[in-house]
Backbone as CSV, one residue per row, in Angstrom:
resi,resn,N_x,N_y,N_z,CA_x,CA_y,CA_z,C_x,C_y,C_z
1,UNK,195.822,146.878,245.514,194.820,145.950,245.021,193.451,146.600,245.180
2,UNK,192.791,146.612,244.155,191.412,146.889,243.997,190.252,146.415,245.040
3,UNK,189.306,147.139,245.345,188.302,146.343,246.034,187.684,145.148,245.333
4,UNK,187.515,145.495,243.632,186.984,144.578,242.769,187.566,143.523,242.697
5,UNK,188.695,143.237,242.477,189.917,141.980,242.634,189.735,140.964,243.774
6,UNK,189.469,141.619,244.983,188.365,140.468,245.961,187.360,139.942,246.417
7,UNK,186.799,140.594,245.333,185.234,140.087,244.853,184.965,138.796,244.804
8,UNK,184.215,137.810,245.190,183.896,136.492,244.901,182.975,136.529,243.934
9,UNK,183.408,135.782,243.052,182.272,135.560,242.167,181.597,134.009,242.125
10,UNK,180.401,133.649,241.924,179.550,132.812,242.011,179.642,131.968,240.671
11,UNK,178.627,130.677,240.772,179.338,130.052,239.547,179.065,130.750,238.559
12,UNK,177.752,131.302,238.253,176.798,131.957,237.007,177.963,133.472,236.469
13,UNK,178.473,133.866,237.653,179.193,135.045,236.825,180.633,134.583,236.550
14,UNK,180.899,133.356,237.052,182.447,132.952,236.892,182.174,132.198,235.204
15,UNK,181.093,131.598,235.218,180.877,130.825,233.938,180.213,131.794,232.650
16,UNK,179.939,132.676,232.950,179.476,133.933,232.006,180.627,134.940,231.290
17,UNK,181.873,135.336,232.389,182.920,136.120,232.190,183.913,134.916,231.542
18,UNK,183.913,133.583,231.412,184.858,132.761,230.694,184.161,132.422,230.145
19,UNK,182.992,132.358,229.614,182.342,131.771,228.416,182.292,130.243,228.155
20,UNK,182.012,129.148,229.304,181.892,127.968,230.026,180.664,127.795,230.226
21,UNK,180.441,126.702,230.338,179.512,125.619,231.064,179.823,125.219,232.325
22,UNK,178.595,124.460,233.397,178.739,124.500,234.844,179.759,123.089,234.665
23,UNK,179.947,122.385,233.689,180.493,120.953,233.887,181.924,121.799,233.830
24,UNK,182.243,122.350,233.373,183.525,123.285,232.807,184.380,124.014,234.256
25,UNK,183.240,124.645,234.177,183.553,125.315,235.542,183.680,124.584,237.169
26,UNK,183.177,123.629,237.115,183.724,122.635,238.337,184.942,121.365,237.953
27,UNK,184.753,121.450,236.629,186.133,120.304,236.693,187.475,121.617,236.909
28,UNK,187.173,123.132,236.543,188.333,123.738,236.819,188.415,124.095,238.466
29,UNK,187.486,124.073,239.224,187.509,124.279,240.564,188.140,123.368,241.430
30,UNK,187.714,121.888,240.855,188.567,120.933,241.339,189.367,120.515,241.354
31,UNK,190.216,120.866,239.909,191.498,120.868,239.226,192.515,121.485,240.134
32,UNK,192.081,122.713,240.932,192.726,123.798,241.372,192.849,125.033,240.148
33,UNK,192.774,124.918,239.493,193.068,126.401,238.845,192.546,127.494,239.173
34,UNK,191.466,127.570,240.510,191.391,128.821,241.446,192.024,128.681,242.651
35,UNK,193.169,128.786,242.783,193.449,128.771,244.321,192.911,129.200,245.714
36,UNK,192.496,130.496,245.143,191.801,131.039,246.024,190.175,130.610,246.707
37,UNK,189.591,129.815,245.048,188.241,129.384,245.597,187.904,129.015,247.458
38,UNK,186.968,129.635,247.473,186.623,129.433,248.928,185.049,129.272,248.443
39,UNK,184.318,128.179,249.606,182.940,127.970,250.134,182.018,129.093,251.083
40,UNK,181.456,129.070,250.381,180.323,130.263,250.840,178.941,129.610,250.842
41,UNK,178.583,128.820,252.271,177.285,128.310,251.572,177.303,127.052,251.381
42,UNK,176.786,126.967,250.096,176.402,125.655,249.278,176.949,125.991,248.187
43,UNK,178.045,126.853,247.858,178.634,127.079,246.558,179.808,127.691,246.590
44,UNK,180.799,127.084,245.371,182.204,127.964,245.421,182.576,129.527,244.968
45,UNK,182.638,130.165,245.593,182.984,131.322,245.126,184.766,131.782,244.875
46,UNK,184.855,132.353,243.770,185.856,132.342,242.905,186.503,134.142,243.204
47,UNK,187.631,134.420,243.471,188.268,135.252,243.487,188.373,135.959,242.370
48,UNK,187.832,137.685,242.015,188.292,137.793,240.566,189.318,137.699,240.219
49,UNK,190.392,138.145,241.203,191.935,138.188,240.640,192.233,136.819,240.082
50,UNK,191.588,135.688,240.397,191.653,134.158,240.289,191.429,134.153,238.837
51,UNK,190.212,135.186,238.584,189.775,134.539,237.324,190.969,135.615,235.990
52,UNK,191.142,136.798,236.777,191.873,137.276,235.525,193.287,136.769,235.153
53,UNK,194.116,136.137,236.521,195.138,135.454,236.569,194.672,134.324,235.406
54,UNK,193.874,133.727,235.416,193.325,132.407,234.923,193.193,132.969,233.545
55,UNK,192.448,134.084,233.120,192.292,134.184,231.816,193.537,134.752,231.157
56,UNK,194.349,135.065,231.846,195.775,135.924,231.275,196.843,134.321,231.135
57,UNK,196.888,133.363,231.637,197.469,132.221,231.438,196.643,131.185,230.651
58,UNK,195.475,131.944,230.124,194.937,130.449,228.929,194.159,131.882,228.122
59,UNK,194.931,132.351,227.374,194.348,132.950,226.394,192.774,132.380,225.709
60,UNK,192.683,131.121,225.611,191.882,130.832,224.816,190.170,131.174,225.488
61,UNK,190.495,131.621,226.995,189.339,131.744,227.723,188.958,133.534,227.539
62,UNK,189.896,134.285,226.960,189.995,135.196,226.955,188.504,135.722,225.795
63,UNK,188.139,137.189,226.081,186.762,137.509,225.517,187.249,137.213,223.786
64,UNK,186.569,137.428,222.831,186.918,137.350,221.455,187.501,138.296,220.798
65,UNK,187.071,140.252,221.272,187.305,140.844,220.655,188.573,141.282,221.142
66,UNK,189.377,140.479,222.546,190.707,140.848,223.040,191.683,139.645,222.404
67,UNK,191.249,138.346,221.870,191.996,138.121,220.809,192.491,138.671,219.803
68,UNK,192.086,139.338,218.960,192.049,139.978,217.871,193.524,140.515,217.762
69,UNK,194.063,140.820,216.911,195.968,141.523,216.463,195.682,142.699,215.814
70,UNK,196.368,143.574,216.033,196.342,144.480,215.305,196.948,144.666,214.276
């Protein structure tokens, strides 16, 4: 496992790399769909592996030009 993969990410880069809003991004925090989320603070920080797990099981969060078919 990568050093990058246990990176926490904050809301601004968790909601930037899925292409979300902050209302977006806390109904999924609360939902559970980060397991890993942990408190840091006054804010949730998000596991990357959390988020690529997350974007590899909802395609639709996935960037635009990795939609694409060849």
């Amino acid at each position: 496992m990568s050093e990058l993969e246990n990176v926490g990410c904050n809301r601004k880069k968790v909601c930037d790399y899925l292409g979300i809003g902050k209302s977006k991004y806390y109904e999924l925090v609360d939902s559970g769909e980060f397991p890993n989320a942990y408190r840091c603070g006054n804010q949730f920080m998000v596991p990357f592996l959390d988020l690529l797990n997350f974007r590899e099981r909802n395609r639709l969060f996935a960037p635009k030009d990795e939609n694409k078919t060849a």
